[in-house]
PDB file of N, CA, C and O in Angstrom:
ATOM      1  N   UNK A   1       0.804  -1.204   0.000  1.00  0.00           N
ATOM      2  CA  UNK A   1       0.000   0.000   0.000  1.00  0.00           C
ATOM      3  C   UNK A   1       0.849   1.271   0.000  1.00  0.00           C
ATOM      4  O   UNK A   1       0.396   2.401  -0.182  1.00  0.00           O
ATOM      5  N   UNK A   2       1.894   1.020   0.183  1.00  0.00           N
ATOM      6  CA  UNK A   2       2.890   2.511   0.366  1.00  0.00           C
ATOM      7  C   UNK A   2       3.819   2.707  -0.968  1.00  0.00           C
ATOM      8  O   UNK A   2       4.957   3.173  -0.928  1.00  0.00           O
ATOM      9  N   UNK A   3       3.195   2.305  -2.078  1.00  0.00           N
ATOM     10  CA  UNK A   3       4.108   2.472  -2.971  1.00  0.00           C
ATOM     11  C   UNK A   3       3.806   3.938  -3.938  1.00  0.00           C
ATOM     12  O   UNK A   3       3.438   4.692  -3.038  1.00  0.00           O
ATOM     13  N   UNK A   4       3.756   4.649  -5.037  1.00  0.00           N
ATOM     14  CA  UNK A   4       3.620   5.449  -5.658  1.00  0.00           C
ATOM     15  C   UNK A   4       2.585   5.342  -6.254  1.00  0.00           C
ATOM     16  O   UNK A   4       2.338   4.271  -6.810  1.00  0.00           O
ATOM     17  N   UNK A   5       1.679   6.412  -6.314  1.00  0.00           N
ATOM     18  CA  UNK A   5      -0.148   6.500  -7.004  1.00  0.00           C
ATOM     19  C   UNK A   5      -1.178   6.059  -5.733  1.00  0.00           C
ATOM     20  O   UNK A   5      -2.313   6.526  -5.635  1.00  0.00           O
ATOM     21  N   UNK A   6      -0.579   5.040  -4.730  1.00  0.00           N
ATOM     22  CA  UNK A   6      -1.988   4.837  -3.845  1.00  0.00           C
ATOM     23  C   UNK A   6      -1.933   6.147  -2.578  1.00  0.00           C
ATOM     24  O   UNK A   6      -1.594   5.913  -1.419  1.00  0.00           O
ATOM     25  N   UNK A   7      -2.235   7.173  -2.956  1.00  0.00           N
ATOM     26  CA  UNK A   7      -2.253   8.135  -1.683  1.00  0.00           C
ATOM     27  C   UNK A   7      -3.353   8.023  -0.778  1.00  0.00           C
ATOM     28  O   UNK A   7      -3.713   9.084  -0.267  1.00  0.00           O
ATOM     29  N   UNK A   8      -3.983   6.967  -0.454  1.00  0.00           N
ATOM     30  CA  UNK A   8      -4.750   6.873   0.614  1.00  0.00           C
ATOM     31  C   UNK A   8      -4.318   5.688   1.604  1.00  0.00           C
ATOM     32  O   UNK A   8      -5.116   5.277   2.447  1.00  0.00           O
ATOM     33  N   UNK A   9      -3.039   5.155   1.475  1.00  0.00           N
ATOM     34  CA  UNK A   9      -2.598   4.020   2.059  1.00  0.00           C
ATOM     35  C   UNK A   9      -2.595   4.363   4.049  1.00  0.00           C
ATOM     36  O   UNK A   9      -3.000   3.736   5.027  1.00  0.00           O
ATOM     37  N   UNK A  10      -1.792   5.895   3.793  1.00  0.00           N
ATOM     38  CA  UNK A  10      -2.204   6.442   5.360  1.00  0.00           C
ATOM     39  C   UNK A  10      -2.607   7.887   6.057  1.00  0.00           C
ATOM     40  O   UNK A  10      -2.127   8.723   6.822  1.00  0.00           O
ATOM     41  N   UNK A  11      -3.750   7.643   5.325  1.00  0.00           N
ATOM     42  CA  UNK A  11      -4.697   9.062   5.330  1.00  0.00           C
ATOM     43  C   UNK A  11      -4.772   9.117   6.676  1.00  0.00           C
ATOM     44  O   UNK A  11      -4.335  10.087   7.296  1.00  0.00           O
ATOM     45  N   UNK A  12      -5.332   8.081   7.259  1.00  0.00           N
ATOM     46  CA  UNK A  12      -5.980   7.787   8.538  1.00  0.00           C
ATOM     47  C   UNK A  12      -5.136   8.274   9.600  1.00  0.00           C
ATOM     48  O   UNK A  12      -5.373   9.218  10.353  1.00  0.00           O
ATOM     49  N   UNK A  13      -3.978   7.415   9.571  1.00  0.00           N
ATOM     50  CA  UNK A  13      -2.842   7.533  10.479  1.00  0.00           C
ATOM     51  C   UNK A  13      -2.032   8.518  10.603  1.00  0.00           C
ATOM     52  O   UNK A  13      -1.496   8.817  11.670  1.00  0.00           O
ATOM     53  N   UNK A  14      -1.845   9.194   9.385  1.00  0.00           N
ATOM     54  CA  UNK A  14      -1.279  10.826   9.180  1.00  0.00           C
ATOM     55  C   UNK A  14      -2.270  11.818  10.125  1.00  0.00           C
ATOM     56  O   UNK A  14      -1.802  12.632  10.921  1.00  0.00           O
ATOM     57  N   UNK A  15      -4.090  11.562   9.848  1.00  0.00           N
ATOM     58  CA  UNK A  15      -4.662  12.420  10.280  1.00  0.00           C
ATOM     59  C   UNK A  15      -4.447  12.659  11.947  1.00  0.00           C
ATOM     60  O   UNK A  15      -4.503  13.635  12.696  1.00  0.00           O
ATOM     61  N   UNK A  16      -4.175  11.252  12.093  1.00  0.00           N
ATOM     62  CA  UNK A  16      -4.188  11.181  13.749  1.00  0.00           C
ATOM     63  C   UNK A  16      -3.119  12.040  14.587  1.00  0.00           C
ATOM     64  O   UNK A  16      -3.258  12.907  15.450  1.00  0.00           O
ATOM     65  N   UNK A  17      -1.993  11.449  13.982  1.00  0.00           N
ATOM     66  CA  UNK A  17      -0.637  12.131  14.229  1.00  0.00           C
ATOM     67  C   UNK A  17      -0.396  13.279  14.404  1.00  0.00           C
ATOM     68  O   UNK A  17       0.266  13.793  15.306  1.00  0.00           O
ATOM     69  N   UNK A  18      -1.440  14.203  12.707  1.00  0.00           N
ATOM     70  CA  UNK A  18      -1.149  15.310  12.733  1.00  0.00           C
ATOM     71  C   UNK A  18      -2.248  16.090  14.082  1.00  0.00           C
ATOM     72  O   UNK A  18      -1.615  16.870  14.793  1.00  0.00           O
ATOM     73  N   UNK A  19      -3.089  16.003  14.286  1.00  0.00           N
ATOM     74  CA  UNK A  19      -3.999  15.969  15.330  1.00  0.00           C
ATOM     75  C   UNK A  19      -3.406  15.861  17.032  1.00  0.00           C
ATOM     76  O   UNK A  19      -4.005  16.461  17.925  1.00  0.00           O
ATOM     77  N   UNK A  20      -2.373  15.161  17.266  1.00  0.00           N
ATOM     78  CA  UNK A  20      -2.149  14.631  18.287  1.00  0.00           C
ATOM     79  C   UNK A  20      -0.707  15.313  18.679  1.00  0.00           C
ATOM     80  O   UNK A  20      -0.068  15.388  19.728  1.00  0.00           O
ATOM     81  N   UNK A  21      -0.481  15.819  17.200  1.00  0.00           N
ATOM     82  CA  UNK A  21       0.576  16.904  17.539  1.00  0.00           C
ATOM     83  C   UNK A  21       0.662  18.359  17.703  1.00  0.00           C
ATOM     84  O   UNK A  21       1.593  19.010  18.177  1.00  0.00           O
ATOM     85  N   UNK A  22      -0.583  18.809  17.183  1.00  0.00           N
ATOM     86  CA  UNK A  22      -1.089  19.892  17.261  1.00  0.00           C
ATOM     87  C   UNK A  22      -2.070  19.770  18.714  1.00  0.00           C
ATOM     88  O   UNK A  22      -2.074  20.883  19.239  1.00  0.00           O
ATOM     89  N   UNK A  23      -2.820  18.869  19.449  1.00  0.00           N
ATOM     90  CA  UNK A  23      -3.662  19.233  20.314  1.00  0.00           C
ATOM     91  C   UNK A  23      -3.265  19.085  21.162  1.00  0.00           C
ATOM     92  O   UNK A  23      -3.944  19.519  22.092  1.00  0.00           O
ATOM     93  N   UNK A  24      -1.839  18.355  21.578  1.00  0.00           N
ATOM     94  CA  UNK A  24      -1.298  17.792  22.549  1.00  0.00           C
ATOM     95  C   UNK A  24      -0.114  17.675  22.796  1.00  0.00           C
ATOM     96  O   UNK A  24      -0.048  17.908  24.003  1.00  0.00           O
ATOM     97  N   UNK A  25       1.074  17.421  22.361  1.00  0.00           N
ATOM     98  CA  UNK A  25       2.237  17.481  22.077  1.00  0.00           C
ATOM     99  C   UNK A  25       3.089  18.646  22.499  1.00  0.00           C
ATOM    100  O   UNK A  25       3.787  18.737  23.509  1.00  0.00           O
ATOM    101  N   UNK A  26       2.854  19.738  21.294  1.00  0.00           N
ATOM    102  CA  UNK A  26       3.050  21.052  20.786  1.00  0.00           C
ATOM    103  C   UNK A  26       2.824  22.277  21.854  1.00  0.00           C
ATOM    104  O   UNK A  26       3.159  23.454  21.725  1.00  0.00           O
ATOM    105  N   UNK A  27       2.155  21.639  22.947  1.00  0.00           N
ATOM    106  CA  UNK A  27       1.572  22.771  23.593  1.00  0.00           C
ATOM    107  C   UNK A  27       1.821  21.918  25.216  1.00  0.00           C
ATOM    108  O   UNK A  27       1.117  22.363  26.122  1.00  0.00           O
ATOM    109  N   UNK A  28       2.653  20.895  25.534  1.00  0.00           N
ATOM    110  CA  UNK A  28       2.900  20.941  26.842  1.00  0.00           C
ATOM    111  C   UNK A  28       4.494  20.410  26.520  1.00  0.00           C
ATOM    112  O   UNK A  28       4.870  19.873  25.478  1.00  0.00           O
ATOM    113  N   UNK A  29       5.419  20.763  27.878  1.00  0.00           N
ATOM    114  CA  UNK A  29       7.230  20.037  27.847  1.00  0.00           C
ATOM    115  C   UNK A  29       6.644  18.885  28.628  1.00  0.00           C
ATOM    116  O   UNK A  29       5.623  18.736  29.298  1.00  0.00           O
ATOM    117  N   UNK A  30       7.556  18.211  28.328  1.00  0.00           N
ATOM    118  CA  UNK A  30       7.352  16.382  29.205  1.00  0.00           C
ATOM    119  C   UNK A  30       8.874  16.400  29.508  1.00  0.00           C
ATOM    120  O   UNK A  30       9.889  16.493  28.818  1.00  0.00           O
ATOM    121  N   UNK A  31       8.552  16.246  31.092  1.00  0.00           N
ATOM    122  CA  UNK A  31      10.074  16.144  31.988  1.00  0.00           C
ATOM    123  C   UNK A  31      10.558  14.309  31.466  1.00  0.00           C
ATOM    124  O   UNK A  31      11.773  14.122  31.398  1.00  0.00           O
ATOM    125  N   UNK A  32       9.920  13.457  31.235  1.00  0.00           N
ATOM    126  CA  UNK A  32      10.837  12.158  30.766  1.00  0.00           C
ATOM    127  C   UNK A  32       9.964  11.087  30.176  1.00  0.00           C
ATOM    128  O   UNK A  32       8.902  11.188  30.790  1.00  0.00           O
ATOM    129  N   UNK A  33       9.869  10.163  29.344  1.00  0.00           N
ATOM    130  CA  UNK A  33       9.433   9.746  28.241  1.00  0.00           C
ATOM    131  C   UNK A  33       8.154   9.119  28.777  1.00  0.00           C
ATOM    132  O   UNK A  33       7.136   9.100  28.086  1.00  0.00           O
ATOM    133  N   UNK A  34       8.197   8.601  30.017  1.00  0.00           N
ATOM    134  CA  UNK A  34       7.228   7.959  30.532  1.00  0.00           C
ATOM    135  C   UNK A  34       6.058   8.889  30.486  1.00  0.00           C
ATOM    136  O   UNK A  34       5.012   8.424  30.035  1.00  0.00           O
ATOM    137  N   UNK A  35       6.077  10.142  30.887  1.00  0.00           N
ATOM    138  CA  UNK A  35       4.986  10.918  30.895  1.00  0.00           C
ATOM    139  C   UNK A  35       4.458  11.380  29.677  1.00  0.00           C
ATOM    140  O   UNK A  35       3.279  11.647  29.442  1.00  0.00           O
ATOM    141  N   UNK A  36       5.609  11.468  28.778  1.00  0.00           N
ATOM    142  CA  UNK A  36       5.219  11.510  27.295  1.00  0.00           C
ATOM    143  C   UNK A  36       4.059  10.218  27.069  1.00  0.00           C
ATOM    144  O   UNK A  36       2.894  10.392  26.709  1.00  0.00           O
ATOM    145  N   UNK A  37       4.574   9.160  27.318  1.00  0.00           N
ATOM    146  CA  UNK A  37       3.612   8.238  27.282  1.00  0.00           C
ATOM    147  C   UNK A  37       2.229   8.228  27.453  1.00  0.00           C
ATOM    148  O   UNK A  37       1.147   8.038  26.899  1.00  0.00           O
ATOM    149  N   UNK A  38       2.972   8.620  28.822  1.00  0.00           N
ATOM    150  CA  UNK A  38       0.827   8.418  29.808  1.00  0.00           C
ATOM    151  C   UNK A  38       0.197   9.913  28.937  1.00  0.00           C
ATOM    152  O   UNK A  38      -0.980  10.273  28.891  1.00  0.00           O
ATOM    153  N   UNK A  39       1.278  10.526  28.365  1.00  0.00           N
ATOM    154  CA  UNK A  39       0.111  11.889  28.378  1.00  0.00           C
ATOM    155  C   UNK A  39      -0.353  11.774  26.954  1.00  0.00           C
ATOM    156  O   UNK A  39      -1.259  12.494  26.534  1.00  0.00           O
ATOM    157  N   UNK A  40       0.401  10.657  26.017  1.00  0.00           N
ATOM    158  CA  UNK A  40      -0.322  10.233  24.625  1.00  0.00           C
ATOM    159  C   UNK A  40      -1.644   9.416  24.829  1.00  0.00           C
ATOM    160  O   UNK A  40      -2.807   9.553  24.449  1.00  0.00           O
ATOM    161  N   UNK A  41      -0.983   8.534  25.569  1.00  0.00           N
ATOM    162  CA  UNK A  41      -2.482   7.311  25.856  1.00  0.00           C
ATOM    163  C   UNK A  41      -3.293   7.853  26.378  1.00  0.00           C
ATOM    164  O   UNK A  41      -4.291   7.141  26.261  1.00  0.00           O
ATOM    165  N   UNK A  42      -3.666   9.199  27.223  1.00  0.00           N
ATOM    166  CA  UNK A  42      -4.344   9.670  28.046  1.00  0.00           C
ATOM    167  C   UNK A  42      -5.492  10.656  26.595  1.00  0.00           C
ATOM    168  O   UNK A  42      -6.656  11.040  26.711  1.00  0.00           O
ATOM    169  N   UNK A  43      -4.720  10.758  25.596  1.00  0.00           N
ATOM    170  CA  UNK A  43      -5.554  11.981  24.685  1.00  0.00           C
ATOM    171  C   UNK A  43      -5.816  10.885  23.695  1.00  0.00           C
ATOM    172  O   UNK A  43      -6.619  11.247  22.835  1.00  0.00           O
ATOM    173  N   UNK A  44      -5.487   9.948  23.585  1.00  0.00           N
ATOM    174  CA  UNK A  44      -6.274   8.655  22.617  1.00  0.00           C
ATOM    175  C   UNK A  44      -7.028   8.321  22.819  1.00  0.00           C
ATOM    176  O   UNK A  44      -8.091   8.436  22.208  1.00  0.00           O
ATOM    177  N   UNK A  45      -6.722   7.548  24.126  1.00  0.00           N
ATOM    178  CA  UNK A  45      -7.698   6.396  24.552  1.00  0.00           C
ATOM    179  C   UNK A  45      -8.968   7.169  25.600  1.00  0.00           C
ATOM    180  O   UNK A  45     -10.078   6.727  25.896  1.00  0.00           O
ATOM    181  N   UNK A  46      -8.413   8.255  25.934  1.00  0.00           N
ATOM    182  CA  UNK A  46      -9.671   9.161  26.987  1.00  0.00           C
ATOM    183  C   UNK A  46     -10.282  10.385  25.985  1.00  0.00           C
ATOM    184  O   UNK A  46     -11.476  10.657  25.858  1.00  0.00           O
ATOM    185  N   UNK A  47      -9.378  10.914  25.445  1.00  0.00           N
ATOM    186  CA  UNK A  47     -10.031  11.985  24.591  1.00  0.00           C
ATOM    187  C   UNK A  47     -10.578  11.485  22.858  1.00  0.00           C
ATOM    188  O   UNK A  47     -11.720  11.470  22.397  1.00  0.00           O
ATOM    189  N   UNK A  48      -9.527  11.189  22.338  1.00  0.00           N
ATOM    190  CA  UNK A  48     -10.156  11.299  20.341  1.00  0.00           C
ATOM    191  C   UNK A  48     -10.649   9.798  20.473  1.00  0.00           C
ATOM    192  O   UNK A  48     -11.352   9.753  19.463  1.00  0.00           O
ATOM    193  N   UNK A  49     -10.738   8.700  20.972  1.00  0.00           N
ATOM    194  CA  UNK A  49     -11.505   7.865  20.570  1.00  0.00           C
ATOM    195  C   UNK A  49     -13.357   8.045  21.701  1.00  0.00           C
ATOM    196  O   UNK A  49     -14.342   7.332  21.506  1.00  0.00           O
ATOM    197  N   UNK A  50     -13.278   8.943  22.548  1.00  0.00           N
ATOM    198  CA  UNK A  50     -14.312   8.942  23.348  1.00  0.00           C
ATOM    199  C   UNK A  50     -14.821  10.212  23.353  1.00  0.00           C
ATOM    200  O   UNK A  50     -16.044  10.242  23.490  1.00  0.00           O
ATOM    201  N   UNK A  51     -14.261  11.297  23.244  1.00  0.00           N
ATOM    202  CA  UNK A  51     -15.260  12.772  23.776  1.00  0.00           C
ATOM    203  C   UNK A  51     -14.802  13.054  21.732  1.00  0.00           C
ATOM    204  O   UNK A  51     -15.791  12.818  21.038  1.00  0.00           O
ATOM    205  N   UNK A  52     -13.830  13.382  21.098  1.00  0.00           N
ATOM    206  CA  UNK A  52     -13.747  13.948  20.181  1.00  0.00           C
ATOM    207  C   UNK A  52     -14.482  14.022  19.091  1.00  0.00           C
ATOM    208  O   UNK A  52     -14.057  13.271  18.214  1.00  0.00           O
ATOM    209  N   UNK A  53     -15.627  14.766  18.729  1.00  0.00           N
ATOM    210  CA  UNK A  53     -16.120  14.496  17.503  1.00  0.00           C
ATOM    211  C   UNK A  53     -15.665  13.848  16.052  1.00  0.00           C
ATOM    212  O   UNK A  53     -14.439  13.856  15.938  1.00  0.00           O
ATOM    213  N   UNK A  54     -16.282  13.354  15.047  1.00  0.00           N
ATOM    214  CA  UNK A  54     -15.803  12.397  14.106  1.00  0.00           C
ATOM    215  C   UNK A  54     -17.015  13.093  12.843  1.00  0.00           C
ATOM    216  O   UNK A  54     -18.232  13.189  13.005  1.00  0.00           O
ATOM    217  N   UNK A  55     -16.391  13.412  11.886  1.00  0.00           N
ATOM    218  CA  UNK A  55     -16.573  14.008  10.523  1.00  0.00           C
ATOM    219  C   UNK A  55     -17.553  12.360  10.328  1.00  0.00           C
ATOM    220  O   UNK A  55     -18.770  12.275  10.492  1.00  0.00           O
ATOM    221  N   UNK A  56     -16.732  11.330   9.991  1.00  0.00           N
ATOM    222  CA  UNK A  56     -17.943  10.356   9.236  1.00  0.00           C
ATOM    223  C   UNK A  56     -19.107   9.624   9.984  1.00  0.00           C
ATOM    224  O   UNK A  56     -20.004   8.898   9.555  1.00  0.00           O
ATOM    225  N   UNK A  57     -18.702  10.186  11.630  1.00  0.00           N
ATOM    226  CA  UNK A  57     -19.897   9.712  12.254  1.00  0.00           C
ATOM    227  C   UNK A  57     -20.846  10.449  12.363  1.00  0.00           C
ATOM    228  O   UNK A  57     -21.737  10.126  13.149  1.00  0.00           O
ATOM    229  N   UNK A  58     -20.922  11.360  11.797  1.00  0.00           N
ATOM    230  CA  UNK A  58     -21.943  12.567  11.844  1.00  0.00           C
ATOM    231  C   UNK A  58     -21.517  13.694  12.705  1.00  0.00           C
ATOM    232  O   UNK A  58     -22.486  14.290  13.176  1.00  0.00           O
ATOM    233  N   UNK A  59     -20.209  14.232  13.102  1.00  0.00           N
ATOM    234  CA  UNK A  59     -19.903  15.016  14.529  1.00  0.00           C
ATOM    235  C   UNK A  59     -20.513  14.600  15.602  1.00  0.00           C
ATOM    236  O   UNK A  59     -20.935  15.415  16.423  1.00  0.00           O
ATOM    237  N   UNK A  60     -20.625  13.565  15.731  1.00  0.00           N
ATOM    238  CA  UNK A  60     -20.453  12.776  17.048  1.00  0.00           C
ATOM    239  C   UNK A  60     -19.523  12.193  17.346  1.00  0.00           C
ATOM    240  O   UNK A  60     -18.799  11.580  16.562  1.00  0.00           O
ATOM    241  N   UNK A  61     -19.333  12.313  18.942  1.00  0.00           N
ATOM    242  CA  UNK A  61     -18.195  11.259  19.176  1.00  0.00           C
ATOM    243  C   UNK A  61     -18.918   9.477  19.050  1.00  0.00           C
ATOM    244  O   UNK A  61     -20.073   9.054  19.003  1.00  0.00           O
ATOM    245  N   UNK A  62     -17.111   8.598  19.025  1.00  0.00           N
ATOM    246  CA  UNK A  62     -17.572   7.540  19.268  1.00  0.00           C
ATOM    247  C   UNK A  62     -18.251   7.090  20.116  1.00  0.00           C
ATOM    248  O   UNK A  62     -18.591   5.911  20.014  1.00  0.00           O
ATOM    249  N   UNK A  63     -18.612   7.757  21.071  1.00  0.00           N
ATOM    250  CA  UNK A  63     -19.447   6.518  22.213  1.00  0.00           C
ATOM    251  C   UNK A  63     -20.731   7.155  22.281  1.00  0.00           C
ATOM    252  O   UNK A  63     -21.681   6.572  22.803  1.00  0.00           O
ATOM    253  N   UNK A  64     -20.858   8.572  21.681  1.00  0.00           N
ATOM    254  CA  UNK A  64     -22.219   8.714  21.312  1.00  0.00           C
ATOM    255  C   UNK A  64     -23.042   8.016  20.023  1.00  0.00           C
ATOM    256  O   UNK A  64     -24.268   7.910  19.974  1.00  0.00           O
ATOM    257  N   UNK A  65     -22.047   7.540  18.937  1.00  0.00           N
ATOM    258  CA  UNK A  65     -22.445   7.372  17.902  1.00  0.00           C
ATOM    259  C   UNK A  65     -23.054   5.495  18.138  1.00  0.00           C
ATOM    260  O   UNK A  65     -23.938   4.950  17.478  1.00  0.00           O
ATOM    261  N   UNK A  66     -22.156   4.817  19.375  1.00  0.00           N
ATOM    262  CA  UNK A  66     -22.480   3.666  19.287  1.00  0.00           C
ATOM    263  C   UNK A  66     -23.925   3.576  20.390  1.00  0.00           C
ATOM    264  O   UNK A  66     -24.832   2.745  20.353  1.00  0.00           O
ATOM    265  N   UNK A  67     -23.771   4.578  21.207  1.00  0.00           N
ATOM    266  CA  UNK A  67     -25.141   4.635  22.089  1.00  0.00           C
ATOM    267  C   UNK A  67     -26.158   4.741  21.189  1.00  0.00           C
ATOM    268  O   UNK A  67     -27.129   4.048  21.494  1.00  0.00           O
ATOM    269  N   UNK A  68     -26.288   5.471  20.024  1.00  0.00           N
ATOM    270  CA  UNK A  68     -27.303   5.858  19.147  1.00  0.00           C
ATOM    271  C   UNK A  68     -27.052   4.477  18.301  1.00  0.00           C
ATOM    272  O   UNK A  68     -27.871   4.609  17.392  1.00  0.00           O
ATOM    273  N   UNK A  69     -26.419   3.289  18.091  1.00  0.00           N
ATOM    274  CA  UNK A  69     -26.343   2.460  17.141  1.00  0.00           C
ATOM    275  C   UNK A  69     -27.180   1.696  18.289  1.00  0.00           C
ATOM    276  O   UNK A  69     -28.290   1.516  17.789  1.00  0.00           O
ATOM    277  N   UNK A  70     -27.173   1.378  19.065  1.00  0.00           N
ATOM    278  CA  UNK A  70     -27.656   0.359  19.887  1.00  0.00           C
ATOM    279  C   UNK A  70     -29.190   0.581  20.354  1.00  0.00           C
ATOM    280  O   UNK A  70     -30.133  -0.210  20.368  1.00  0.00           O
ATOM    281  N   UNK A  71     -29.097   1.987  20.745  1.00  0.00           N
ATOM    282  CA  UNK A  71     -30.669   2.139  21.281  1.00  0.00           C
ATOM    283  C   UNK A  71     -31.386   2.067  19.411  1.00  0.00           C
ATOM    284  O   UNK A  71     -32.558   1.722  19.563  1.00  0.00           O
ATOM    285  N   UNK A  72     -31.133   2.241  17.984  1.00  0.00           N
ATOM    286  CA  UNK A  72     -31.265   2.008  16.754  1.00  0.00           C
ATOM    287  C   UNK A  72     -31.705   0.484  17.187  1.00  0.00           C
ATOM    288  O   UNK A  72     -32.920   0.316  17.083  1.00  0.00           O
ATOM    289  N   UNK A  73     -31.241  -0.242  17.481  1.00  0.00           N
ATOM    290  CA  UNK A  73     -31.239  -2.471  17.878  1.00  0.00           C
ATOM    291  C   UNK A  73     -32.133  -2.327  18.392  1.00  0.00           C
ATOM    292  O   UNK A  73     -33.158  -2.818  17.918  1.00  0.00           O
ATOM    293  N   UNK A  74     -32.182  -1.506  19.740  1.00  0.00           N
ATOM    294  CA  UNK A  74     -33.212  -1.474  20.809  1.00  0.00           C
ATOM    295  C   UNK A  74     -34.667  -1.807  20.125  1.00  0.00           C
ATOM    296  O   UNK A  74     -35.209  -2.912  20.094  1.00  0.00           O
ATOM    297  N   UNK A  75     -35.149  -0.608  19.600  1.00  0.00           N
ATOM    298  CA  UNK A  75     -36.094   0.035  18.758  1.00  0.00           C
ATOM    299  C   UNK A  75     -36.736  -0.565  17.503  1.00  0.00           C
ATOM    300  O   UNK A  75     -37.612  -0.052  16.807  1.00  0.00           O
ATOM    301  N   UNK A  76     -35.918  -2.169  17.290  1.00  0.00           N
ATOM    302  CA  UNK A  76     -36.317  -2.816  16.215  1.00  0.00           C
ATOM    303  C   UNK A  76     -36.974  -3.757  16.809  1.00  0.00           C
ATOM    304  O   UNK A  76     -37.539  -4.628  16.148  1.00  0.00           O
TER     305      UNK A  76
END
């Protein structure tokens, strides 16, 4: 997928990066790598996969979009 002509091989993963360097990164110093750590996993796994809105889910976040997929099950 990473060869020449397929430019969508890492749309996804670029978007994230670039996102995670601009919202988070860029804007605090980290005294030693470990905290670099906790303070990546902390804006992934607590912030852009749970509170952050999402363009193809409709600007919802994920855990609103799956609450609305389920009570959707509910309702059938």
């Amino acid at each position: 997928m990473s060869r020449r002509g397929n430019c969508h091989d890492n749309a996804v993963a670029e978007n994230l990066f670039q996102l995670l360097k601009r919202e988070r990164i860029k804007r605090r110093i980290y005294p030693d790598r470990n905290e670099e750590r906790s303070g990546v996993f902390d804006y992934i796994e607590m912030f852009y996969n749970s509170k952050r809105p999402h363009i193809y889910s409709g600007n919802v976040s994920p855990v609103q979009f799956d609450q609305l997929y389920f009570n959707r099950l509910k309702s059938v």
